[in-house]
C-alpha angles and dihedrals in degrees: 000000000000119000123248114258108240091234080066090058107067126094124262093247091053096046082049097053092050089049096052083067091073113104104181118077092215094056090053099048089051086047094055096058092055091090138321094274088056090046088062097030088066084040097062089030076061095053087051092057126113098177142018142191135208099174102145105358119138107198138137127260107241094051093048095048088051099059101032089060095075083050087096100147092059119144099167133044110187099188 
């Protein structure tokens, strides 16, 4: 059987409180597509979030709608 990474160990609150410290888009949507853990802990990261920046982002639409939607504490949108 493999061993759990310790990075796998932590709780979700606590995944979600390192990943609100990315600052780049990019960087969280490829987060999110490591594992399912990873998937809600940048969702919750997202609903932490006061501000959020797309300058110079290049994504599609569909994946950036899907994660900007749990970004429901947003003040500020740099596009």
């Amino acid at each position: 059987m493999e061993e759990e990474a310790e990075i796998d160990r932590l709780p979700i609150d606590l995944l979600a409180h390192i990943l609100v410290m990315i600052t780049s888009f990019t960087d969280l949507a490829q987060a999110s597509g490591v594992c399912r853990k990873w998937k809600h802990g940048v969702k919750q990261a997202l609903a932490r979030r006061h501000t959020l920046s797309f300058a110079g982002c290049k994504m599609d639409d569909e994946s950036t709608s899907r994660l900007v939607r749990h970004a429901y504490s947003l003040e500020e949108l740099d596009m």
